[in-house]
N, C-alpha and C positions, 0 to 999 in steps of 0.2 A: 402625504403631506407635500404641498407646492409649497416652493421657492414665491414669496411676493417680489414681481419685478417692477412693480408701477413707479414710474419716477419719484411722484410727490411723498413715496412711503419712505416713514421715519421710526426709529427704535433708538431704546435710550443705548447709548457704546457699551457699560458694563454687560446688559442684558444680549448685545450684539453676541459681543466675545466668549460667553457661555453658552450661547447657541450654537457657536460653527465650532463652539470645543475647544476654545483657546484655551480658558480656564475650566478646572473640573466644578466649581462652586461658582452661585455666582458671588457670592463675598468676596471672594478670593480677585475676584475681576474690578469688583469696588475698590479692595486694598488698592488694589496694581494701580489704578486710576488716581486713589488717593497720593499714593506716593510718588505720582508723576513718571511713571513707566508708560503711561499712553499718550499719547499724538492723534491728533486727528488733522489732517494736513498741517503740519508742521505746529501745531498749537497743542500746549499741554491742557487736556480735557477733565472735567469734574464727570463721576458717573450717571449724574443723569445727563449730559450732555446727546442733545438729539442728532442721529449719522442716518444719512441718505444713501443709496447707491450713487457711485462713481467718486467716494471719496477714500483718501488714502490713509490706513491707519498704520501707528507701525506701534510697536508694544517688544519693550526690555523683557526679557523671561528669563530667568538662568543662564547671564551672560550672553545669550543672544539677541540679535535685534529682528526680529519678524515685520516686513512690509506686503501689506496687503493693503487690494483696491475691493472695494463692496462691489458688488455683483447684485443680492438679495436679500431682503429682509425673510427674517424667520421668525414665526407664530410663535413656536414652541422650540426646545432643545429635539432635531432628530438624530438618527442614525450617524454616524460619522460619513458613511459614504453620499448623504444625502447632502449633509453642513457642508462639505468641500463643494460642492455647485456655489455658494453663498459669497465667496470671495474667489480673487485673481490675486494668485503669491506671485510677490513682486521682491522677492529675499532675494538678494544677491548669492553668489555662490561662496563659501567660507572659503579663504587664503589657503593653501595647503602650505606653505609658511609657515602659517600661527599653529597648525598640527604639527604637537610633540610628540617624538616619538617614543617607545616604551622601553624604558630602559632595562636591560639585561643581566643578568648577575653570571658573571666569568665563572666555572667549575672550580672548586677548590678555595673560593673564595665568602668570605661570612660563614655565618651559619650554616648548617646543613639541612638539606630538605627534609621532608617525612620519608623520604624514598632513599635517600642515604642515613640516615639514620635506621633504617628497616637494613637495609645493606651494610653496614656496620655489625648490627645485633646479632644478623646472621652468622656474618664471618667469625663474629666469636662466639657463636652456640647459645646465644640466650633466647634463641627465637627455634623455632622449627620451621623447616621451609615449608611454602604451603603449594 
């Protein structure tokens, strides 16, 4: 399966975005479109909205913002390593900042684990060690 690179080639964005694998469904890509998580150079697009190579889309996903420039139209949905030929990620790199980090629980504190509680039962003979 080739990549179409021909300037004048156009694809509706929903049908784009389920070809390079943005969305697993293409419904799912309509939704996203419908509720205004897509951009297509700074404009909020309806799903049949027709995208050319060298325009920029960018698409809300679960909290993240994804920017990509088209590169190629695709016929059909292919492989994954074949759809990333299809665009140019243009994603900024995440804040390491806005990374929280994972909080710890002190020994001796709350609850006790499954593994203290196994250590517990032992010390007092209601388990057999294994």
């Amino acid at each position: 399966m080739d990549i179409d690179r021909t300037p004048g080639a156009t694809v509706r964005i929903d049908v784009w975005l389920w070809t390079v694998r943005m969305f697993k469904t293409r419904s799912l890509a309509t939704q996203a479109c419908r509720g205004g998580h897509v951009q297509v150079d700074g404009q909020r697009v309806k799903a049949a909205q027709k995208v050319t190579i060298g325009q920029e889309v960018r698409v809300r996903k679960a909290g993240t913002e994804f920017v990509w420039r088209i590169t190629g139209i695709l016929p059909t949905r292919p492989g994954a390593a074949i759809a990333v030929g299809a665009y140019e990620d243009l994603t900024p790199a995440p804040d390491p900042a806005l990374r929280g980090f994972v909080p710890k629980r002190d020994k001796g504190l709350g609850r006790p684990t499954k593994k203290d509680r196994r250590d517990l039962d032992r010390l007092r003979g209601r388990r057999p060690e294994r």
